[in-house]
C-alpha positions in Angstrom: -63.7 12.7 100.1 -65.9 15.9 100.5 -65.1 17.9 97.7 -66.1 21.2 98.9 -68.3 22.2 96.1 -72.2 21.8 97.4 -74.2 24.9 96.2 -71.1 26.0 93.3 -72.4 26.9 90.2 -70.3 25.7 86.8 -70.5 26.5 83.1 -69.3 23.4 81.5 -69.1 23.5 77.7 -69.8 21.0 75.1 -71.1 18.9 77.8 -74.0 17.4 76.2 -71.6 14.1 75.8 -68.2 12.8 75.6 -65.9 14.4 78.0 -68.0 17.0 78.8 -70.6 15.4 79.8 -68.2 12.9 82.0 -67.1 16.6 83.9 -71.0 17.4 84.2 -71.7 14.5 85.6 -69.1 14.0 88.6 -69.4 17.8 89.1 -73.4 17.3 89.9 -72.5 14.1 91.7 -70.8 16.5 94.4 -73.1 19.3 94.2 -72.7 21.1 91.5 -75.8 23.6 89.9 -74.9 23.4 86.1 -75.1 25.2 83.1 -74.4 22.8 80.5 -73.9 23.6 76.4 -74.1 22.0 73.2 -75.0 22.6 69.8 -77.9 19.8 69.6 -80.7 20.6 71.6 -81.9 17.4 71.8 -79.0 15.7 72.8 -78.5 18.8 75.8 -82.2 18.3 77.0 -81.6 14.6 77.2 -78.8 15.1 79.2 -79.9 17.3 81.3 -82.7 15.7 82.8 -80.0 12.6 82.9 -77.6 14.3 85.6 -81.3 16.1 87.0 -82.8 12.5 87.3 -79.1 11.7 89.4 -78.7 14.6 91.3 -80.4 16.9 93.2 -79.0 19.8 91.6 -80.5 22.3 89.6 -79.2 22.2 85.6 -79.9 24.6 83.1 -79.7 23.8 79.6 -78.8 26.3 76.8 -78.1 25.0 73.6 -75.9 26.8 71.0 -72.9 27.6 70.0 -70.8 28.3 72.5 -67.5 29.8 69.2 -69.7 32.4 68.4 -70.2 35.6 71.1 -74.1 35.7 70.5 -73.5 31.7 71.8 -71.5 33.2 74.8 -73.8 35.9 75.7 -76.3 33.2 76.1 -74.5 31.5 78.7 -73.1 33.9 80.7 -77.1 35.0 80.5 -77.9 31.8 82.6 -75.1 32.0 84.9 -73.3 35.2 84.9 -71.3 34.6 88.2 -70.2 31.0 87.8 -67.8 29.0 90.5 -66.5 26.9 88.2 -65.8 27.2 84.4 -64.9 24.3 82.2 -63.9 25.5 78.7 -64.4 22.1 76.3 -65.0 22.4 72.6 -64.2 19.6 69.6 -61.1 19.4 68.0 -60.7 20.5 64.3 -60.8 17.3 62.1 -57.9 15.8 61.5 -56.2 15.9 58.0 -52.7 17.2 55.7 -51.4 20.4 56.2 -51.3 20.6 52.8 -55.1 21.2 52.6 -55.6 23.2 55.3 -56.7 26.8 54.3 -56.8 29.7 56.4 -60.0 29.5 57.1 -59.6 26.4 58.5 -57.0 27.4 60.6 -59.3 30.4 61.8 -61.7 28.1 62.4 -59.6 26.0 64.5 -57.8 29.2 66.9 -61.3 30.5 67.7 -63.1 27.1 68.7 -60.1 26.0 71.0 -57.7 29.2 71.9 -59.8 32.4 71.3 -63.3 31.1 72.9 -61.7 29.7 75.8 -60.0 33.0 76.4 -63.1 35.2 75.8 -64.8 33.1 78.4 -62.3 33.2 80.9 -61.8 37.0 80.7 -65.6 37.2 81.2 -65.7 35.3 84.7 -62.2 35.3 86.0 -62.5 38.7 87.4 -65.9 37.8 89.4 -64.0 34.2 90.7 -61.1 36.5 91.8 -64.0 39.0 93.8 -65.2 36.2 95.6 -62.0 34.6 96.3 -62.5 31.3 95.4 -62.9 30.2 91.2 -61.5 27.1 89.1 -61.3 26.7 85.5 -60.3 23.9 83.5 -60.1 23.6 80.4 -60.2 20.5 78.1 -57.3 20.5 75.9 -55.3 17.3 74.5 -52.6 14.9 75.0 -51.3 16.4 71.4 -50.3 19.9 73.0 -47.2 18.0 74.9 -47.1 15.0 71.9 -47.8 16.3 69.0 -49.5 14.5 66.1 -49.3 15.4 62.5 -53.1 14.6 61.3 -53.8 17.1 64.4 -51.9 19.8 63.7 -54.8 21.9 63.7 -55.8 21.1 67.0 -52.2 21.1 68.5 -51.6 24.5 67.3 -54.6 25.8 68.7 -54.7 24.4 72.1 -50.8 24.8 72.4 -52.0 28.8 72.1 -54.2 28.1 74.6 -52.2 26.7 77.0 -49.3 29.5 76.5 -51.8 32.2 77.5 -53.0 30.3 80.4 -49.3 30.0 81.8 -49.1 33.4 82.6 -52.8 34.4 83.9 -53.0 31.6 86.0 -49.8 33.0 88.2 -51.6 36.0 88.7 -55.3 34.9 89.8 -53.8 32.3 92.3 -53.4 35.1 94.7 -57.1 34.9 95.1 -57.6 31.2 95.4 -58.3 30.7 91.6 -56.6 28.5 89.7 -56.4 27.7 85.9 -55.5 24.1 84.8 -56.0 22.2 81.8 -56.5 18.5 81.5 -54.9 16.6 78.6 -56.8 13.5 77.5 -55.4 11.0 75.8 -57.2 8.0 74.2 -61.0 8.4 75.6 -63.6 6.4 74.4 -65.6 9.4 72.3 -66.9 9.9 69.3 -63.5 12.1 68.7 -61.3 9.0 68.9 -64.1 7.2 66.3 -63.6 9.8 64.1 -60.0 9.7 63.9 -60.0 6.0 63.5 -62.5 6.3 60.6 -60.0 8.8 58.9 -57.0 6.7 59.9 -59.1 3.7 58.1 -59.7 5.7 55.2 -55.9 6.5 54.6 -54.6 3.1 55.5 -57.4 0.3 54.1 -57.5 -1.7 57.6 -61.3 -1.5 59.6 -62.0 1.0 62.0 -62.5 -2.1 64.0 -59.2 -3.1 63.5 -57.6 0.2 64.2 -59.3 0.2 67.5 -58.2 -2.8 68.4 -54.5 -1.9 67.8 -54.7 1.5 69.4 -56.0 -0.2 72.7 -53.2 -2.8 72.5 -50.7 -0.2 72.2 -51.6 1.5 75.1 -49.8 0.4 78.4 -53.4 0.6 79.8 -54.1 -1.7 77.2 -57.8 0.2 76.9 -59.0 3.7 76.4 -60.2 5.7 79.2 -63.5 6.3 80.1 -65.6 10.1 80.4 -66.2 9.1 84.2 -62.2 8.5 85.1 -61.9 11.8 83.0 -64.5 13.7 84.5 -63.8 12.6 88.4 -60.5 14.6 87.5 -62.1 17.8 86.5 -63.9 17.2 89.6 -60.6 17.4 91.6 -59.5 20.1 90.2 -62.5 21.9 91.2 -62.6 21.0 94.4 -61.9 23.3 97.1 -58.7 20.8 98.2 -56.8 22.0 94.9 -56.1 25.3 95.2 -52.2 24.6 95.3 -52.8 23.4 91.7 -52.2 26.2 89.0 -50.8 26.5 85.7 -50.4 22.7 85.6 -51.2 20.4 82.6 -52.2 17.2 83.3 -51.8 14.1 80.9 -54.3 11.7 81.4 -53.5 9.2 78.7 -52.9 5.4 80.6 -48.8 6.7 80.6 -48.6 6.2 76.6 -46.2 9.6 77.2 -42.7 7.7 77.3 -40.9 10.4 79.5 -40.7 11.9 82.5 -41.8 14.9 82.6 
């Protein structure tokens, strides 16, 4: 299927690995010029001439941090009219509510609510003037099922997605849509580092724990950055403009109900 996106230009954060380098990936696969981010330059420039080596596509590299607005600035430098815009940053640890401070919880709003939001106010408007835009934005499974070690995380991507109900209703007009994917258990070094805190509190091996958590899952695996990243690639396509305001669990149906 011809995606529609040959020539588009997409910011797509934290995308030096994980995730967001699974989004980078298919999105250059059909096309895509990139901006990618990450804190490690290294890791960014390695990755970058990865997806250039793939594609031909042309992928800009700025590395930084994409919470603060100098980090912003920086980006929106490189590509200040973008086509696409996935928002993607790393979950607070997890840990007890008990020990989490304010700061933490600032800490946790302006990584995953506020930066999402400052970067979508910054390139909606120009999507909406060219009538055609998609954002996505990387959330979790834990803003529909919540889970207690997360509860920094779940509080601030649940903001998130409670700002995004509305202003995606009102850009869809002009054929851009705001949707947020929902991953489950991926095969990152997020899901390691729950397991190593899980294994910390519980005395069984990290090795153990993973085993177990794949069992559990109807799947009975994880998922993978490139089944997760061929769905941000949907969602940016030009056949998905129908889809707004929609959250979308991608977790091998370990959600028991129905809706």
């Amino acid at each position: 299927m011809d995606l529609g996106l040959s020539g588009k230009w997409a910011i797509v954060c934290a995308s030096s690995k994980g995730l967001g380098r699974g989004c980078a990936e298919a999105l250059a696969a059909e096309g895509v010029n990139l901006v990618i981010t990450a804190r490690t330059k290294s890791t960014l420039e390695e990755t970058a001439s990865y997806i250039r080596d793939q594609n031909p596509v042309e992928v800009i590299a700025v590395a930084g941090d994409i919470t603060t607005p100098e980090g912003r600035a920086e980006v929106l430098e490189a590509c200040s009219a973008p086509d696409i815009l996935v928002n993607n940053a790393g979950g607070p640890p997890p840990g007890d509510y008990h020990d989490w401070t304010l700061e933490d919880w600032n800490k946790a709003l302006n990584a995953n609510m506020l930066t999402p939001i400052e970067l979508i106010k910054a390139t909606v408007d120009g999507m909406r003037e060219r009538k055609f835009g998609r954002v996505v934005n990387i959330t979790s499974s834990a803003v529909k099922a919540p889970i207690d070690i997360l509860g920094l995380s779940n509080g601030a991507r649940a903001g998130l997605t409670g700002f995004v109900a509305g202003i995606a209703r009102k850009t869809v007009i002009d054929n851009v849509t705001i949707n947020a994917l929902l991953p489950g258990p991926f095969d990152t070094d997020r899901l390691r580092g729950n397991f190593a805190a899980v294994s910390k509190s519980s005395g069984k091996s990290i090795e153990e724990i993973r085993k177990e958590r794949a069992a559990s899952n109807p799947a009975g695996r994880f998922g993978t950055a490139e089944e997760f990243g061929a769905a941000c690639a949907f969602l940016c396509s030009d056949k998905a403009g129908f889809i707004t305001g929609q959250n979308i669990l991608l977790d091998g149906g370990a959600f028991p109900g129905t809706l």
